[in-house]
PDB file of N, H, CA, C and O in Angstrom:
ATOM      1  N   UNK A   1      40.365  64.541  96.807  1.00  0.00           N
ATOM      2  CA  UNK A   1      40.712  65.219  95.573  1.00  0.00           C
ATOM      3  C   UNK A   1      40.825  64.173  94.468  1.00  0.00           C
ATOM      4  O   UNK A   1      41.505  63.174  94.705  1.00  0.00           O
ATOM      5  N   UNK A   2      40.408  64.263  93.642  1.00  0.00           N
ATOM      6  H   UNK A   2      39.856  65.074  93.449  1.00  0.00           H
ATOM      7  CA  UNK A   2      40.181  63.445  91.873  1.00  0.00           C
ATOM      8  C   UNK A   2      41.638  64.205  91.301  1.00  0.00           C
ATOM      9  O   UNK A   2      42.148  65.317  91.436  1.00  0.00           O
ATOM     10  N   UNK A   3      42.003  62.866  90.551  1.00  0.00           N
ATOM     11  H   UNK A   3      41.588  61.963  90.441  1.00  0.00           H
ATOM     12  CA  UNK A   3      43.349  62.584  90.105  1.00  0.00           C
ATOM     13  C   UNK A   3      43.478  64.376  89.103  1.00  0.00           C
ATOM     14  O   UNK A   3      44.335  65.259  89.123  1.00  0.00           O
ATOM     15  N   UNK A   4      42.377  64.244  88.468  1.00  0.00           N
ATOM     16  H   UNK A   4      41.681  63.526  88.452  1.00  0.00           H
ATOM     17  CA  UNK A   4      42.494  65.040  87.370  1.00  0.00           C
ATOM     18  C   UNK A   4      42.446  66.506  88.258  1.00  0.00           C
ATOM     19  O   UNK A   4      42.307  67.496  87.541  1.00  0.00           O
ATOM     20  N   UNK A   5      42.508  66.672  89.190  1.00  0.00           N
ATOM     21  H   UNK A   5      42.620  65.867  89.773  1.00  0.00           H
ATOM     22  CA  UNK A   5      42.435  67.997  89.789  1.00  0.00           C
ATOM     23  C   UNK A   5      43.777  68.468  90.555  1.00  0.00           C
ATOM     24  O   UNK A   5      44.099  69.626  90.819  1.00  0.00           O
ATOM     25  N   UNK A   6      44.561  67.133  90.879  1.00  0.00           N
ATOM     26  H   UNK A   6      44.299  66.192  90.665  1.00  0.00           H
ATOM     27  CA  UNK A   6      45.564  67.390  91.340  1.00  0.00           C
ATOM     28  C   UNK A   6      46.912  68.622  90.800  1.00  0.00           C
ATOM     29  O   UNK A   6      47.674  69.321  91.468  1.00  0.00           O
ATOM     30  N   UNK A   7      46.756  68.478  89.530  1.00  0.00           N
ATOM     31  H   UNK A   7      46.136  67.911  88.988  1.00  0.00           H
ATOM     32  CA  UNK A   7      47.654  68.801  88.993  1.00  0.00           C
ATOM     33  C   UNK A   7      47.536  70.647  88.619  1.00  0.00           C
ATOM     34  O   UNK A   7      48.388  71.474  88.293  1.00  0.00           O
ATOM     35  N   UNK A   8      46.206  70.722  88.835  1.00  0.00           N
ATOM     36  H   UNK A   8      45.514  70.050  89.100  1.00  0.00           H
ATOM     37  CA  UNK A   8      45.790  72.216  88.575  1.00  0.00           C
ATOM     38  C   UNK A   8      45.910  72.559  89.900  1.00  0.00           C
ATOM     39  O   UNK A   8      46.004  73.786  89.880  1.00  0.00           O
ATOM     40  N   UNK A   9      45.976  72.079  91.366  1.00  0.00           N
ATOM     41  H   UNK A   9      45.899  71.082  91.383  1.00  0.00           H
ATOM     42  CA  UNK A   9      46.368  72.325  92.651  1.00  0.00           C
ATOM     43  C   UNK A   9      47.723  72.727  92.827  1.00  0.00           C
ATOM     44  O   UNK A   9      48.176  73.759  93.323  1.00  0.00           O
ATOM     45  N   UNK A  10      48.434  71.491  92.214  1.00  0.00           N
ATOM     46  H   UNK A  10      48.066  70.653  91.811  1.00  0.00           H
ATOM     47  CA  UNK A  10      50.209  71.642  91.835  1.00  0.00           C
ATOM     48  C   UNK A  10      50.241  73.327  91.952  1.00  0.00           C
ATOM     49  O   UNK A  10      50.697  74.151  92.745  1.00  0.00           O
ATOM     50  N   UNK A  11      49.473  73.344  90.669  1.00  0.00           N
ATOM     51  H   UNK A  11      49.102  72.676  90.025  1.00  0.00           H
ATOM     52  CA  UNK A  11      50.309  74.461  89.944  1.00  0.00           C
ATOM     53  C   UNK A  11      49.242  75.786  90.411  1.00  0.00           C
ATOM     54  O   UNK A  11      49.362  76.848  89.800  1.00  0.00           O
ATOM     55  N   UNK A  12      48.300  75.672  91.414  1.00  0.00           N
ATOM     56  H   UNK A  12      48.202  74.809  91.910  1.00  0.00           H
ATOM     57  CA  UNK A  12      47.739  77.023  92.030  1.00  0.00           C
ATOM     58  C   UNK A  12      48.846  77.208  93.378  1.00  0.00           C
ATOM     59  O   UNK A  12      49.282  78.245  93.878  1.00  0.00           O
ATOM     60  N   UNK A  13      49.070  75.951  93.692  1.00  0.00           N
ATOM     61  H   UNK A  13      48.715  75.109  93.286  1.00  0.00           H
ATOM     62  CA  UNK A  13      49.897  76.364  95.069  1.00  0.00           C
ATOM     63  C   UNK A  13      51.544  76.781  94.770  1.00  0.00           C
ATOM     64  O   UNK A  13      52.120  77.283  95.736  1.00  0.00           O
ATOM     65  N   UNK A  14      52.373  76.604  93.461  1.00  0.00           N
ATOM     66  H   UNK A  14      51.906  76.197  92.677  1.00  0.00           H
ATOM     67  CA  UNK A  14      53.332  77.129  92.873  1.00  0.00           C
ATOM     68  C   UNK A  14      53.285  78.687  92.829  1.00  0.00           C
ATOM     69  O   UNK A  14      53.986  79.606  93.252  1.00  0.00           O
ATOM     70  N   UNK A  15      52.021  78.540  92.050  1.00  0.00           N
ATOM     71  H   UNK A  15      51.451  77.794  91.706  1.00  0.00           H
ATOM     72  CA  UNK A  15      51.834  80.215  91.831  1.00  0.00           C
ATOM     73  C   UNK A  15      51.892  80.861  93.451  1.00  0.00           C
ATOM     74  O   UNK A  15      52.845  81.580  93.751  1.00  0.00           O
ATOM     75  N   UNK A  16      51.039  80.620  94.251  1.00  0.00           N
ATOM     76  H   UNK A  16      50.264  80.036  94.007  1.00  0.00           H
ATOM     77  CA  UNK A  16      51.002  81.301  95.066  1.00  0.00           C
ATOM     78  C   UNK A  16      52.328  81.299  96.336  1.00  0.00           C
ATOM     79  O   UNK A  16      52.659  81.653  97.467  1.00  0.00           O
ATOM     80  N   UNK A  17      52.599  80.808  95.468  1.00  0.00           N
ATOM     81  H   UNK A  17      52.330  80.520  94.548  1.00  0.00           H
ATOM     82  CA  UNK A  17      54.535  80.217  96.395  1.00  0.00           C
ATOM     83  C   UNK A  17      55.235  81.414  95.430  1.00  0.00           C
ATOM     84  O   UNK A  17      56.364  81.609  95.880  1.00  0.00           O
ATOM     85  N   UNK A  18      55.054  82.029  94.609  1.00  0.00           N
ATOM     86  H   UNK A  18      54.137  81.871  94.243  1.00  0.00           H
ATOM     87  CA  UNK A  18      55.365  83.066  93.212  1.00  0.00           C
ATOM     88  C   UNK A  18      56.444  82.228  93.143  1.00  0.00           C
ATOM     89  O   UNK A  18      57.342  82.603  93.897  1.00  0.00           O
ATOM     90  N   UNK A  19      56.829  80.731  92.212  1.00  0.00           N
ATOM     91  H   UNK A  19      56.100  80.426  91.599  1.00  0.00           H
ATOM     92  CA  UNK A  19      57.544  80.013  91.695  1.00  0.00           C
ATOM     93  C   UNK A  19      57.416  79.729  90.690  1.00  0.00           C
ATOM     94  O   UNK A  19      56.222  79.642  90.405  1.00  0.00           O
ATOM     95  N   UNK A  20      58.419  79.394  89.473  1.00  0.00           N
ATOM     96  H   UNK A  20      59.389  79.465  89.705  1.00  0.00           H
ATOM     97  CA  UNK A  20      58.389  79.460  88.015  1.00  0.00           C
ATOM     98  C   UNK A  20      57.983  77.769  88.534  1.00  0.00           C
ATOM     99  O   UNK A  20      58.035  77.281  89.663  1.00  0.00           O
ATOM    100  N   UNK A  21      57.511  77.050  87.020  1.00  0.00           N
ATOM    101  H   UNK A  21      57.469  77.446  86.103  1.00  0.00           H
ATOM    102  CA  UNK A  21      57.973  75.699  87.094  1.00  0.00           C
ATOM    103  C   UNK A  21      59.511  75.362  87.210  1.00  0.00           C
ATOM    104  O   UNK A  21      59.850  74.462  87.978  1.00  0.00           O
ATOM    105  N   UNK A  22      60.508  76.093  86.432  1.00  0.00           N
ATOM    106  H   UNK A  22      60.232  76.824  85.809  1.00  0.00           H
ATOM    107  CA  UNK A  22      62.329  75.939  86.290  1.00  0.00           C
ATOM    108  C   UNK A  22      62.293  75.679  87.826  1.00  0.00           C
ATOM    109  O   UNK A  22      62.744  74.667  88.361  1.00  0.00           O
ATOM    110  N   UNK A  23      61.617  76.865  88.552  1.00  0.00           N
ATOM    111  H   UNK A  23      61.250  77.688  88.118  1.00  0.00           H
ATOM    112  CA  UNK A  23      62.614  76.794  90.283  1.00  0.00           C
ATOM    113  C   UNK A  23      61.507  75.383  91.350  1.00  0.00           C
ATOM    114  O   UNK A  23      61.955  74.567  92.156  1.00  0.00           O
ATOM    115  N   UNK A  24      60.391  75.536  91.020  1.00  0.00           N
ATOM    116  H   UNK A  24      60.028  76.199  90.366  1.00  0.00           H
ATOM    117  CA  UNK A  24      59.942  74.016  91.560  1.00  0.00           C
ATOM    118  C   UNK A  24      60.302  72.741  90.531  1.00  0.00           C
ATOM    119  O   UNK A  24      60.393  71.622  91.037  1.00  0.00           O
ATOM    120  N   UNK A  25      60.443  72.855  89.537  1.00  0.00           N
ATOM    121  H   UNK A  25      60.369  73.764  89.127  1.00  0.00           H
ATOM    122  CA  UNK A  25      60.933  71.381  88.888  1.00  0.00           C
ATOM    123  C   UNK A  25      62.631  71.554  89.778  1.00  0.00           C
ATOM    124  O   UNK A  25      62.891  70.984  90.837  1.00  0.00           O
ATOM    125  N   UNK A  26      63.459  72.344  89.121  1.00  0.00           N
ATOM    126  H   UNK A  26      63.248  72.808  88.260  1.00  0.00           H
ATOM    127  CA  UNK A  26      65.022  72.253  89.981  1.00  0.00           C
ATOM    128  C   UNK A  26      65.103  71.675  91.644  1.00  0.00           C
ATOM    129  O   UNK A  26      66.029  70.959  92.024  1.00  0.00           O
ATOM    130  N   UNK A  27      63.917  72.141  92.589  1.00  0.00           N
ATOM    131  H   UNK A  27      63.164  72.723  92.280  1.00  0.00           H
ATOM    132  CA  UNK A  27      63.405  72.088  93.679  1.00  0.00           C
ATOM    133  C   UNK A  27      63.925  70.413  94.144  1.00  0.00           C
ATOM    134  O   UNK A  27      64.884  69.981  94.784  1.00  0.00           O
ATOM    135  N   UNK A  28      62.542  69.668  93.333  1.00  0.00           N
ATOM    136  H   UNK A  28      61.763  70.019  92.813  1.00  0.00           H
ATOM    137  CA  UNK A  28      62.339  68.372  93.222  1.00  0.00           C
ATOM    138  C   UNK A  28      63.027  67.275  92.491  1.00  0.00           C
ATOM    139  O   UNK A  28      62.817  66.067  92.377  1.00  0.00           O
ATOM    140  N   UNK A  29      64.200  68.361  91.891  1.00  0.00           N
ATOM    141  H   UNK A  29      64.371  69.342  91.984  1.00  0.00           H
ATOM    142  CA  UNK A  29      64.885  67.285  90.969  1.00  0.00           C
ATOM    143  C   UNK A  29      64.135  66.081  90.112  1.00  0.00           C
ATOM    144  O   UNK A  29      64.151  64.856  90.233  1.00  0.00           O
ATOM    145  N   UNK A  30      63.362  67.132  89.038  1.00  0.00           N
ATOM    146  H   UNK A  30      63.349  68.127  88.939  1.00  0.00           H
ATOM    147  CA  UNK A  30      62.197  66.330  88.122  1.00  0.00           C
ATOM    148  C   UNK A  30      62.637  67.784  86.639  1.00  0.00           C
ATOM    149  O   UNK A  30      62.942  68.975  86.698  1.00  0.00           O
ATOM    150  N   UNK A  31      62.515  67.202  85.973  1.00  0.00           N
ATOM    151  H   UNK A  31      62.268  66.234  85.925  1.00  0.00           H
ATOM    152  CA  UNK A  31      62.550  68.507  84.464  1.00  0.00           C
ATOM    153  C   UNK A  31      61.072  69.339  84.849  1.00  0.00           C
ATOM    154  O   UNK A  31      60.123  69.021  85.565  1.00  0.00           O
ATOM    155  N   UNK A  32      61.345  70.478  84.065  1.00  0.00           N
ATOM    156  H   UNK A  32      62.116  70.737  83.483  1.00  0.00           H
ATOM    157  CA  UNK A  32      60.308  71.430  83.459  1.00  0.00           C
ATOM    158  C   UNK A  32      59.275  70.388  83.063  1.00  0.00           C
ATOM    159  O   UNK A  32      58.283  70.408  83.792  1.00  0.00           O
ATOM    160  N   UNK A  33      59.261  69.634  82.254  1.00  0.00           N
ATOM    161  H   UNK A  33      60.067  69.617  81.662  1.00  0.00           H
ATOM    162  CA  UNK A  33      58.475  69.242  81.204  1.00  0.00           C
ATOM    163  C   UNK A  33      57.756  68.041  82.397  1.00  0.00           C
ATOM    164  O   UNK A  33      56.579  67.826  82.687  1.00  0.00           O
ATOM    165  N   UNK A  34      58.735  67.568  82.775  1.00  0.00           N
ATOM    166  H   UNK A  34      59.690  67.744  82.540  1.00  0.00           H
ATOM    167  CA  UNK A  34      57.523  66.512  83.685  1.00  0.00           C
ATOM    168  C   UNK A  34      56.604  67.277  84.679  1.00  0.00           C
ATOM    169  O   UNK A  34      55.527  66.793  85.030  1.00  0.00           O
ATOM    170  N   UNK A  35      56.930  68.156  85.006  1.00  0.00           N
ATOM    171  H   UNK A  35      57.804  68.549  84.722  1.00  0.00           H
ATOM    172  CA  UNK A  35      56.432  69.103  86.100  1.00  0.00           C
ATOM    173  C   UNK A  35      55.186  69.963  85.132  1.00  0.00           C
ATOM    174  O   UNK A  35      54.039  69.943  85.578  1.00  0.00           O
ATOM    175  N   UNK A  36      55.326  70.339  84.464  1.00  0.00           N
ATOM    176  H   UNK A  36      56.258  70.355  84.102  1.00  0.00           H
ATOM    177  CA  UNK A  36      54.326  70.934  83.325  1.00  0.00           C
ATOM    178  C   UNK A  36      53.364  69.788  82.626  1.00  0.00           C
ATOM    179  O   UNK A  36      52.269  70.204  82.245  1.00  0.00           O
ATOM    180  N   UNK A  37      53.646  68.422  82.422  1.00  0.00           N
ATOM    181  H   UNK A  37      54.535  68.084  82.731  1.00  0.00           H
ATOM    182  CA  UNK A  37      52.829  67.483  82.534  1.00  0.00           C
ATOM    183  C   UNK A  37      51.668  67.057  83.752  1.00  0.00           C
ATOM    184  O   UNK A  37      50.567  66.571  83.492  1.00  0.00           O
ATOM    185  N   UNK A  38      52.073  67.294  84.843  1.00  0.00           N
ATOM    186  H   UNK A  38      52.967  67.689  85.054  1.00  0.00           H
ATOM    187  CA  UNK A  38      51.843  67.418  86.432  1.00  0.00           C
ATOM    188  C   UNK A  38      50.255  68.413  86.256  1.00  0.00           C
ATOM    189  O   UNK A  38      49.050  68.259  86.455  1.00  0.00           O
ATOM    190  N   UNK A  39      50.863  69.088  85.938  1.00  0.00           N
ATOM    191  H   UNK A  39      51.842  69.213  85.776  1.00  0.00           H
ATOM    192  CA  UNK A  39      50.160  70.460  86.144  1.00  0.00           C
ATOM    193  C   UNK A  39      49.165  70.782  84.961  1.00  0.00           C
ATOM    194  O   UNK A  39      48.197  71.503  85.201  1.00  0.00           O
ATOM    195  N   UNK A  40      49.383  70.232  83.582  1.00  0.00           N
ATOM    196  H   UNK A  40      50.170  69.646  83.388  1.00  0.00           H
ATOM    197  CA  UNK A  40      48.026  69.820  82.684  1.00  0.00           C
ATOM    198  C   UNK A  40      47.034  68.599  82.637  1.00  0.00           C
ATOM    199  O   UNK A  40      46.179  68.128  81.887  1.00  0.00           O
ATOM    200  N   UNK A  41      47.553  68.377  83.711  1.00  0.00           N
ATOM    201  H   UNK A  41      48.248  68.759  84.320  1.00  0.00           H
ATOM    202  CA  UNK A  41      46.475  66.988  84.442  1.00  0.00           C
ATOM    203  C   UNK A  41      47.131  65.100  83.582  1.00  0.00           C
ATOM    204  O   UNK A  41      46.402  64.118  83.442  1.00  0.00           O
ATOM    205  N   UNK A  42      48.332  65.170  83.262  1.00  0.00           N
ATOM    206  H   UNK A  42      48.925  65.968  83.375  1.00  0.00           H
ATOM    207  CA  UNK A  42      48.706  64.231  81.791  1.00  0.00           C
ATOM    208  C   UNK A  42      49.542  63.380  82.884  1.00  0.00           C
ATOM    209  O   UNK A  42      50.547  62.817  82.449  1.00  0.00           O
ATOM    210  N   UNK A  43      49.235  63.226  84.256  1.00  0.00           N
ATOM    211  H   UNK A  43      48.419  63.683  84.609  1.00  0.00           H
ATOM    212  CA  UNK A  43      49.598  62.325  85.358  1.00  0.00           C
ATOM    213  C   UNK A  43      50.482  60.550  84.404  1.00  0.00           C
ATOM    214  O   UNK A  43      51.707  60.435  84.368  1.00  0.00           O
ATOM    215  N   UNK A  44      50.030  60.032  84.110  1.00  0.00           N
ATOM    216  H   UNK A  44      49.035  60.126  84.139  1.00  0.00           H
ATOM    217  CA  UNK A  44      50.459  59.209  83.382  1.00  0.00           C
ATOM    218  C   UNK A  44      51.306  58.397  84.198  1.00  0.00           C
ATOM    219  O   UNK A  44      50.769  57.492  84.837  1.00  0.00           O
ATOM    220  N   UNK A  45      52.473  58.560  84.279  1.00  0.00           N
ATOM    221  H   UNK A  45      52.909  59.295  83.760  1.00  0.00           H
ATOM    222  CA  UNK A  45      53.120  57.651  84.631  1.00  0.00           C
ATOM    223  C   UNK A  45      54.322  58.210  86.137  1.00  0.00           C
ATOM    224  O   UNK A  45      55.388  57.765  86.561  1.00  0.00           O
ATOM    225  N   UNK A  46      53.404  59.393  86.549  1.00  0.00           N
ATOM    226  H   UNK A  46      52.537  59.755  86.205  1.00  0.00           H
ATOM    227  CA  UNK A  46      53.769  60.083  87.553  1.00  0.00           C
ATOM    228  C   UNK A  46      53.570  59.225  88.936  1.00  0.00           C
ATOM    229  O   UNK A  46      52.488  58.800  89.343  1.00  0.00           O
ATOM    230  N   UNK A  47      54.909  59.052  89.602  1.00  0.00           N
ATOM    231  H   UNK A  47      55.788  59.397  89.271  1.00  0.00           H
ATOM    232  CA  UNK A  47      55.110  58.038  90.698  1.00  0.00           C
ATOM    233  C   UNK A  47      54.131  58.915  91.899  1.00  0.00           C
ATOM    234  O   UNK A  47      53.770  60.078  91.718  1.00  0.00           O
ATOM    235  N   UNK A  48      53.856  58.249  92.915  1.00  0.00           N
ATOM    236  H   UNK A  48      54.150  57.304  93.062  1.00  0.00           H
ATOM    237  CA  UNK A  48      53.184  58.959  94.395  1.00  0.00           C
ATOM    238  C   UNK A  48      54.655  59.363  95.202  1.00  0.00           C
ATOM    239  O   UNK A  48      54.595  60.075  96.205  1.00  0.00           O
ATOM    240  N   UNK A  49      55.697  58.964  94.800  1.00  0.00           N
ATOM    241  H   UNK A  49      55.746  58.386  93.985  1.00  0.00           H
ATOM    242  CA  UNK A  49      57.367  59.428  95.396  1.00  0.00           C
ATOM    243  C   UNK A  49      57.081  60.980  95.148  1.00  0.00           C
ATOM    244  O   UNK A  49      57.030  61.894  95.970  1.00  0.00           O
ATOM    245  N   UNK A  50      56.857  61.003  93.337  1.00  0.00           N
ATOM    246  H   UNK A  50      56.898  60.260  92.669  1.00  0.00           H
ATOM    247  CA  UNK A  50      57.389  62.235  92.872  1.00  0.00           C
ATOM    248  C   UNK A  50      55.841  63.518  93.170  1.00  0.00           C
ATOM    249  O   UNK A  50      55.598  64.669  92.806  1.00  0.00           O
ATOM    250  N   UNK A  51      55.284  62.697  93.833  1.00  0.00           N
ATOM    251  H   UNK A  51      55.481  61.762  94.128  1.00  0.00           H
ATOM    252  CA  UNK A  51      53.976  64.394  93.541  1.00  0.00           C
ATOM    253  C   UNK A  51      54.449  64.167  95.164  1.00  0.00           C
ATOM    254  O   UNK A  51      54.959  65.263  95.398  1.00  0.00           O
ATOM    255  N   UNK A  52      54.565  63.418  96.343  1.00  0.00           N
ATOM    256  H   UNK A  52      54.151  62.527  96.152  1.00  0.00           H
ATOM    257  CA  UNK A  52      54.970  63.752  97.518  1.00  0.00           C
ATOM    258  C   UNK A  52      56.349  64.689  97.381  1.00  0.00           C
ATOM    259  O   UNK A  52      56.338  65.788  97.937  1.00  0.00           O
ATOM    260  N   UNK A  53      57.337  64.332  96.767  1.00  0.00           N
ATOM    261  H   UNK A  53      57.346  63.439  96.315  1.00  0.00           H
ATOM    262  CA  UNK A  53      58.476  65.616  96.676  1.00  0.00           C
ATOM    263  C   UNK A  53      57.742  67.139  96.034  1.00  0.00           C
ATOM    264  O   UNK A  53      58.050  68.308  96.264  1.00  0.00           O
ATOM    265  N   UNK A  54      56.923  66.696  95.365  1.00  0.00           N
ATOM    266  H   UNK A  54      56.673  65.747  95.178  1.00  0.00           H
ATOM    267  CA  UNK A  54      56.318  68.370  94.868  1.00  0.00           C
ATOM    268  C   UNK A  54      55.765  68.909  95.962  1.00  0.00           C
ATOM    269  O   UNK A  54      56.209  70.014  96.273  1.00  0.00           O
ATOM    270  N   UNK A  55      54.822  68.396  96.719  1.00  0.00           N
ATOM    271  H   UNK A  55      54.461  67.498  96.467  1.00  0.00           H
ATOM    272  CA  UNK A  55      53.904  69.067  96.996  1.00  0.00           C
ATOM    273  C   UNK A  55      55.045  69.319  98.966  1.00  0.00           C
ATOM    274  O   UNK A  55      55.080  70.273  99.743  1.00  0.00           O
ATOM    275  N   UNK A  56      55.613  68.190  98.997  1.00  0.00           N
ATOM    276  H   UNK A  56      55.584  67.414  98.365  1.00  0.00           H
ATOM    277  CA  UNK A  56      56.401  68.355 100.195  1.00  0.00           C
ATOM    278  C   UNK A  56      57.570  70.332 100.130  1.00  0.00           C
ATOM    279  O   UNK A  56      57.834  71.124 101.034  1.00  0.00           O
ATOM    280  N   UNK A  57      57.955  70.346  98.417  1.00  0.00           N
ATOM    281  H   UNK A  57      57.741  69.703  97.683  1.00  0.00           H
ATOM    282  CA  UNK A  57      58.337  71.181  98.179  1.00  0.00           C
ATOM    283  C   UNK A  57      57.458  72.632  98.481  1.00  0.00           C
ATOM    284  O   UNK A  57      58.018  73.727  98.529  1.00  0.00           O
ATOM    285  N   UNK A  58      56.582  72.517  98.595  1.00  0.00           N
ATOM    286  H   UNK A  58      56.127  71.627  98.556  1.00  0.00           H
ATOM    287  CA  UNK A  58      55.395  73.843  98.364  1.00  0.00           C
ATOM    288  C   UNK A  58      54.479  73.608  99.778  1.00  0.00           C
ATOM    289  O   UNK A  58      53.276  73.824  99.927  1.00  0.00           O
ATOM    290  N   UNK A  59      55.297  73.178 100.596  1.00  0.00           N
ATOM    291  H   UNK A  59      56.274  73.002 100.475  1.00  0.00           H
ATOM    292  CA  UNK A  59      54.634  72.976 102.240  1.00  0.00           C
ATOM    293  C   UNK A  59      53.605  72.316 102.285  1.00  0.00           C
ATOM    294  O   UNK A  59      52.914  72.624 103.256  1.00  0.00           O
ATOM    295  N   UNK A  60      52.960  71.103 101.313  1.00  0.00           N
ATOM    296  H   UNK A  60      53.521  70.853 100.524  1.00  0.00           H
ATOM    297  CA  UNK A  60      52.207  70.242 101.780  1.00  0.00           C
ATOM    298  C   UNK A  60      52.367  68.751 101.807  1.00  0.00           C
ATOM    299  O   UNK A  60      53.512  68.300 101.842  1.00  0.00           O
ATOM    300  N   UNK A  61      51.241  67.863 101.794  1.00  0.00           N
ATOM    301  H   UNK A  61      50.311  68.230 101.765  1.00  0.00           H
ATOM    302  CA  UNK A  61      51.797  66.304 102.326  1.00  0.00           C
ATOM    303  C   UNK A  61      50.485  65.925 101.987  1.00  0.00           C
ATOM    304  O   UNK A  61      49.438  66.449 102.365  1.00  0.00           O
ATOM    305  N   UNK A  62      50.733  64.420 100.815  1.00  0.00           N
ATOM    306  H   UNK A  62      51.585  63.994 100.508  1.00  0.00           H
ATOM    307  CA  UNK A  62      49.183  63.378 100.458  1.00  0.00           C
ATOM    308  C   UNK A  62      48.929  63.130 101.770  1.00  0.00           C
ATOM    309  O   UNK A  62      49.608  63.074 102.795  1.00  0.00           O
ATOM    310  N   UNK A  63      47.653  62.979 101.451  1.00  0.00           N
ATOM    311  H   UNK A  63      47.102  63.025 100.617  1.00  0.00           H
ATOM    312  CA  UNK A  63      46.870  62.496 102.427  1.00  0.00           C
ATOM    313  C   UNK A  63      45.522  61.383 101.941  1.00  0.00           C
ATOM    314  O   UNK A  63      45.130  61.223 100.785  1.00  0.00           O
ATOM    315  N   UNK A  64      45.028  60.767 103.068  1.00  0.00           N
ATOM    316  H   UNK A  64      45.345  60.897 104.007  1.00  0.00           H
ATOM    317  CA  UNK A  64      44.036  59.897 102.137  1.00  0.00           C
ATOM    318  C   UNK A  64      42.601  60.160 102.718  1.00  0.00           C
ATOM    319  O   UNK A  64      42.835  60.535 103.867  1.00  0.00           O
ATOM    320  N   UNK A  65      41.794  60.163 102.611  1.00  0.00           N
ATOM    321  H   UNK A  65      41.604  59.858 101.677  1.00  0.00           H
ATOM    322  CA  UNK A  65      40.768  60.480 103.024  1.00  0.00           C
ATOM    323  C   UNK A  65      39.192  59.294 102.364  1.00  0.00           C
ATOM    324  O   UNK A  65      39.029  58.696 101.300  1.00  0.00           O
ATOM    325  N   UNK A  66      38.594  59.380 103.230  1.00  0.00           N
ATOM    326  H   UNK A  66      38.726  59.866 104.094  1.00  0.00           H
ATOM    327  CA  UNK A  66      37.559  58.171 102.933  1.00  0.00           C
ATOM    328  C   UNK A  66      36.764  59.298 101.907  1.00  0.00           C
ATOM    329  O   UNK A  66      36.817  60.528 101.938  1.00  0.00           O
ATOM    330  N   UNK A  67      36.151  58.562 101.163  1.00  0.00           N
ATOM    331  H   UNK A  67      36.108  57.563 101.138  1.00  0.00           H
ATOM    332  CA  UNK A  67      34.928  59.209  99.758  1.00  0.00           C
ATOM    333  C   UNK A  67      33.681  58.745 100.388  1.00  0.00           C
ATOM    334  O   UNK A  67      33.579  57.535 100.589  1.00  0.00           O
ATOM    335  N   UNK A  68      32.811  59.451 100.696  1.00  0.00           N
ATOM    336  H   UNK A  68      32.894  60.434 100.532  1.00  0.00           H
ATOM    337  CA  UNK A  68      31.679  59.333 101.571  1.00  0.00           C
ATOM    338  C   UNK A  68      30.492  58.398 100.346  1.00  0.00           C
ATOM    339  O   UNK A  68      30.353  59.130  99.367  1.00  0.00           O
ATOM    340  N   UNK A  69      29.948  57.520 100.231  1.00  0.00           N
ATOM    341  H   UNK A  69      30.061  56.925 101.026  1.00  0.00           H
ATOM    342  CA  UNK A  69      28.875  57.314  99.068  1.00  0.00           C
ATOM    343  C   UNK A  69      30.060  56.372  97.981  1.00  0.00           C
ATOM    344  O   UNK A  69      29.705  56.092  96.836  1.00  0.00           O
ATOM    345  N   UNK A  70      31.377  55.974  98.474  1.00  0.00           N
ATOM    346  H   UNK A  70      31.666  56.201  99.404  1.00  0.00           H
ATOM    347  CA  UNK A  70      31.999  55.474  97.896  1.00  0.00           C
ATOM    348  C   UNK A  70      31.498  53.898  97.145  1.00  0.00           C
ATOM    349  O   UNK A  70      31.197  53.098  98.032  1.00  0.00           O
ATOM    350  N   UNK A  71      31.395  53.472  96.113  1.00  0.00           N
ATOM    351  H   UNK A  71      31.639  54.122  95.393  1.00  0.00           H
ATOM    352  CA  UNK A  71      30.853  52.114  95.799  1.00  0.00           C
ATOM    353  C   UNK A  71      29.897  51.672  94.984  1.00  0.00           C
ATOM    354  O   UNK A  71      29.776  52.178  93.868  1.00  0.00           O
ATOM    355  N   UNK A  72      29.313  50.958  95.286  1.00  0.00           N
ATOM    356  H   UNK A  72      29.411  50.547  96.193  1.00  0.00           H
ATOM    357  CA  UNK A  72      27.758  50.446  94.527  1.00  0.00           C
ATOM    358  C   UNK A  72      26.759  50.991  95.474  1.00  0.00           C
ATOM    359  O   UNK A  72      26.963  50.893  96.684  1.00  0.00           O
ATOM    360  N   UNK A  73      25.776  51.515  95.045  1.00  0.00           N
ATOM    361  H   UNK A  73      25.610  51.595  94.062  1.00  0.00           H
ATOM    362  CA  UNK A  73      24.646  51.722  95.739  1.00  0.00           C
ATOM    363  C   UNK A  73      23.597  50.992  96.468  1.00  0.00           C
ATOM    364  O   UNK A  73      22.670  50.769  95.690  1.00  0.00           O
ATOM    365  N   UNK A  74      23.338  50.473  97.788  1.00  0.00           N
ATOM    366  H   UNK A  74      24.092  50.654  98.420  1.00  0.00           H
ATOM    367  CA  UNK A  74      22.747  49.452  98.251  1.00  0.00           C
ATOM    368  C   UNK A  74      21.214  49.562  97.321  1.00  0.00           C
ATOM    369  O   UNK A  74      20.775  50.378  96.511  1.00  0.00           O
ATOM    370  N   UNK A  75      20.692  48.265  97.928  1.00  0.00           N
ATOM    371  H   UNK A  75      21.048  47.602  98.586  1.00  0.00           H
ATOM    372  CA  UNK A  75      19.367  48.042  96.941  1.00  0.00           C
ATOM    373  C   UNK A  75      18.125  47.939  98.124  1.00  0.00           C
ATOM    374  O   UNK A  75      16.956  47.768  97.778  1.00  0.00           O
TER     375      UNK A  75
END
């Protein structure tokens, strides 16, 4: 998953949890507003602590995964 997609994931798997941002930001002990940053893709200065408490909140867990074609292209 690409950084910039994360945050629209955040906030599809909230919805489908039927959670406001108030009751997952309160959740994670993070504000509305950082959590609504999260979720318009404005990652910035968002720790890997704090999207593991989100997403740990909404029953999931980072993971890392290899990028297939990852690199420079051989010659």
């Amino acid at each position: 998953m690409k950084l910039h997609e994360i945050g629209q994931r955040v906030k599809t798997l909230r919805k489908e949890k039927a959670m406001t941002q108030v009751q997952l930001a309160k959740l994670c002990g993070i504000s509305r507003v950082t959590l609504g940053k999260i979720e318009r893709g404005e990652l910035g200065s968002v720790s890997v602590r704090t999207l593991d408490i989100i997403l740990a909140s909404l029953g999931y867990e980072l993971d890392i995964n290899l990028i297939s074609g990852y690199g420079l292209p051989s010659l």
